[in-house]
Every structure is written in C-alpha cells, then in structure tokens.
C-alpha positions in Angstrom: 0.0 0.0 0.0 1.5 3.2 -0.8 1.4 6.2 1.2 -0.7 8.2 -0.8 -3.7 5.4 -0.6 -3.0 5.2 3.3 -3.4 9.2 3.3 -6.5 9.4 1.3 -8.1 6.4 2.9 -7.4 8.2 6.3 -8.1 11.6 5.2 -11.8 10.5 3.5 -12.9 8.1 6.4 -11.3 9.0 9.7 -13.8 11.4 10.7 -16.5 8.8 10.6 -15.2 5.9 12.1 -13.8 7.8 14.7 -17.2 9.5 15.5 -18.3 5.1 15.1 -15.7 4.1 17.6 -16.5 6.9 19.7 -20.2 6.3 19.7 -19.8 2.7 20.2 -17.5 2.9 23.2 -18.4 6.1 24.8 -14.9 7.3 25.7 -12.7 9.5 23.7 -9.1 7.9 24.7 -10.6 4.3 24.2 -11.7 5.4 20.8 -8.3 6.8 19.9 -6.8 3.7 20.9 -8.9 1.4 18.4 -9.0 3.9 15.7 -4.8 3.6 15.8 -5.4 -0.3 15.8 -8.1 0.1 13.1 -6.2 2.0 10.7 -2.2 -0.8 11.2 -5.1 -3.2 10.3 -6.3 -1.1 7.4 -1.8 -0.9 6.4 -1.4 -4.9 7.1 -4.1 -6.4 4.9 -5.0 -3.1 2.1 -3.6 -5.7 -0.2 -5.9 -8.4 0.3 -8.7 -5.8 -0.4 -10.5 -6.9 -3.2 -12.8 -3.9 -3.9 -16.2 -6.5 -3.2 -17.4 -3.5 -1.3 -16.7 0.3 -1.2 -13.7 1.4 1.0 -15.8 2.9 3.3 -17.8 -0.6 4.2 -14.4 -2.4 4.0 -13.3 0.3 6.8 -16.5 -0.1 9.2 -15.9 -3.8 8.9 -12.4 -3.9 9.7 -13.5 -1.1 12.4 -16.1 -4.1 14.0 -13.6 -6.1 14.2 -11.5 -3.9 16.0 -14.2 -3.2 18.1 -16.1 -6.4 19.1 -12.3 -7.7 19.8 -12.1 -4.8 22.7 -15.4 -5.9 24.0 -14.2 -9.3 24.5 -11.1 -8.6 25.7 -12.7 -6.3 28.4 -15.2 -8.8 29.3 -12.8 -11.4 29.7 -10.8 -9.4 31.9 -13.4 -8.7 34.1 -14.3 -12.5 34.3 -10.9 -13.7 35.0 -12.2 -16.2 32.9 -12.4 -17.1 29.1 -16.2 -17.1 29.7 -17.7 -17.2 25.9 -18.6 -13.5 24.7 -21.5 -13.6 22.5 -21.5 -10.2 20.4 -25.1 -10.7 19.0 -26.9 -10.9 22.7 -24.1 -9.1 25.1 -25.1 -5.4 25.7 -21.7 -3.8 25.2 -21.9 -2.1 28.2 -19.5 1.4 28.3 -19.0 2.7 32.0 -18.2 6.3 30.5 -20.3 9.6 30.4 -21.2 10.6 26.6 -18.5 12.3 25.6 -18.0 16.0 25.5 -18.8 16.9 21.9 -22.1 15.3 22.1 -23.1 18.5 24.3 -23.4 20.0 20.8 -26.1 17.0 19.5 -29.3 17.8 18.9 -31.4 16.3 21.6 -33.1 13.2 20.0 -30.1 12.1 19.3 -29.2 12.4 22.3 -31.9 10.6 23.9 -31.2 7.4 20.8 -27.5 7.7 22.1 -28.2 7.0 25.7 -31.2 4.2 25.1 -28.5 2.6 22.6 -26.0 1.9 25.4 -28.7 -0.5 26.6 -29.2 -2.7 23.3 -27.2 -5.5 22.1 -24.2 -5.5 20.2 -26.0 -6.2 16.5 -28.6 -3.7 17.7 -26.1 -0.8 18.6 -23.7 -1.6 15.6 -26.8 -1.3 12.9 -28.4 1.9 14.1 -24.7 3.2 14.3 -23.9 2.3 11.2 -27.4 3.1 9.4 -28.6 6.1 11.1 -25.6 7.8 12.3 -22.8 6.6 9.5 -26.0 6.9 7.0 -24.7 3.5 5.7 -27.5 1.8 3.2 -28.9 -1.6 4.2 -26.8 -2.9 1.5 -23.3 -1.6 3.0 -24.0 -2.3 6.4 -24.8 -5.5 5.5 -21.6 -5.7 3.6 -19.5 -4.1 6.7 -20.8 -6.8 9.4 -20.4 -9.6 7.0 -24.7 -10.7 6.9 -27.4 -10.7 4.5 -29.5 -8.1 4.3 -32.3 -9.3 5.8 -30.4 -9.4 8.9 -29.9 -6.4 8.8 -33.4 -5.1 8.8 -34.5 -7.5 10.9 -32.1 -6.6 13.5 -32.9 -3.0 13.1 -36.4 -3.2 13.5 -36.1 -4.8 16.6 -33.5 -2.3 17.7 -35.9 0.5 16.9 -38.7 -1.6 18.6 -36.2 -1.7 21.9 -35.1 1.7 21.6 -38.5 3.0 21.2 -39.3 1.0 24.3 -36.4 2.2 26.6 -37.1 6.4 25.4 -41.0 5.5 26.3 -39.6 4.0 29.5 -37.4 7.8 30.0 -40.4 9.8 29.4 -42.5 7.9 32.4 -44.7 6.6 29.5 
C-alpha cells in the first residue's frame, strides 16, 4: 500500500469511524486507541482488499472487528475467565459519560445515544452504522459480514427496543 492510498483512505474516512468508535465505546481515549489499531489493520491487509465492497464498508468492517475484539477482551478481563462473549446478545456495556462533543447534538439524538447503550451488540452496531454513518442496508450488511435481511430484521427490533427504553425515560 502506498502512502498516498494510506493518506486518502485516512483523510476521507477518519472522521467517521472515529465518530463510530466513539459512539460505540463512549470514551474518547478508548476510541483513539482502536482507531490507531483500526487504521495498522487497514496498512497490514489493504492488499488483500479486493474492492467487493466500497472502501468505506471495507473500513467499518475492519473497524467491527476492532471493536467487538475490545469488547471481549474487556469482558474477559473482568471474568478472570475465558467465559464465551457472545457479540449478538451481550449489551456492550460502556461505563463512561457521553462524551464532551455530544453536548453539541441535537437532543433526540441524544436521547437514541443514551437508550442505545442498553441494546445489544447487533442492535447498537446497525443503528450506528445506518442512522448515524448513514450506511445503506446494503453496505451495512456488507460491513458486518450478513445478509441483508439481517440487517433489517435486526434494526427493526432495535428501533422496537429503543422506542421502548425512550418510552420507559419519558415515564410513559
């Protein structure tokens, strides 16, 4: 991969899979941290990209994967154990405040933000990636390796469940 393919890629996508990372794990430094491990993944295997699926989808996956790997890793530290992490049902659960540039969010997104922490990890990854990355059903289905069925079958229940949790806010 040449340096100018590495720039570009960063310069055109950094922005939003940071603001991904970010929204997935709630904390700024923690984001940081995977976005630096996103983007030596991005350098190791550019070469095996095969251009199946727009860069951008090829990033978000490679930025799941970066991501659900942190998840387990945490869980399993807390554990002490290697106690089977199951990324479709485990709520991926970030102990952090919403960070400081979300002051600036409108406030339904806001509100989506905070029920999201609650859903599980397929839940919190489509509405991230469809609503907040404005991914298609077609590239987020590409990006988390599923059909796209999947996909809207997962997001309808996560807007079912997030619906529920804002009704449960509002004392409705």
């Amino acid at each position: 991969m040449d340096d100018s393919v590495f720039l570009r890629l960063y310069e055109d996508y950094n922005r939003d899979v940071f603001n991904f990372l970010i929204y997935l794990t709630r904390n700024r430094d923690i984001a940081e941290d995977l976005m630096h491990e996103v983007y030596v993944r991005v350098l190791k295997s550019y070469g095996n990209f095969e251009g199946k699926s727009s860069e951008k989808t090829w990033l978000f996956a490679i930025a799941k994967n970066v991501s659900i790997d942190f998840f387990r890793k945490q869980a399993t530290m807390k554990k002490h154990t290697n106690v089977h992490f199951d990324w479709e049902t485990t709520e991926l659960v970030a102990t952090d405040h919403l960070p400081e540039h979300w002051v600036e969010m409108d406030e339904e997104k806001k509100v989506v933000l905070e029920a999201l922490h609650s859903c599980t990890g397929d839940q919190k990854m489509v509405i991230l990636m469809r609503f907040f990355q404005d991914l298609t059903i077609a590239e987020t289905a590409d990006a988390l390796d599923w059909t796209e069925s999947k996909v809207k079958t997962t997001q309808h229940r996560a807007i079912k469940a997030l619906q529920a949790k804002v009704r449960e806010g509002d004392g409705a």
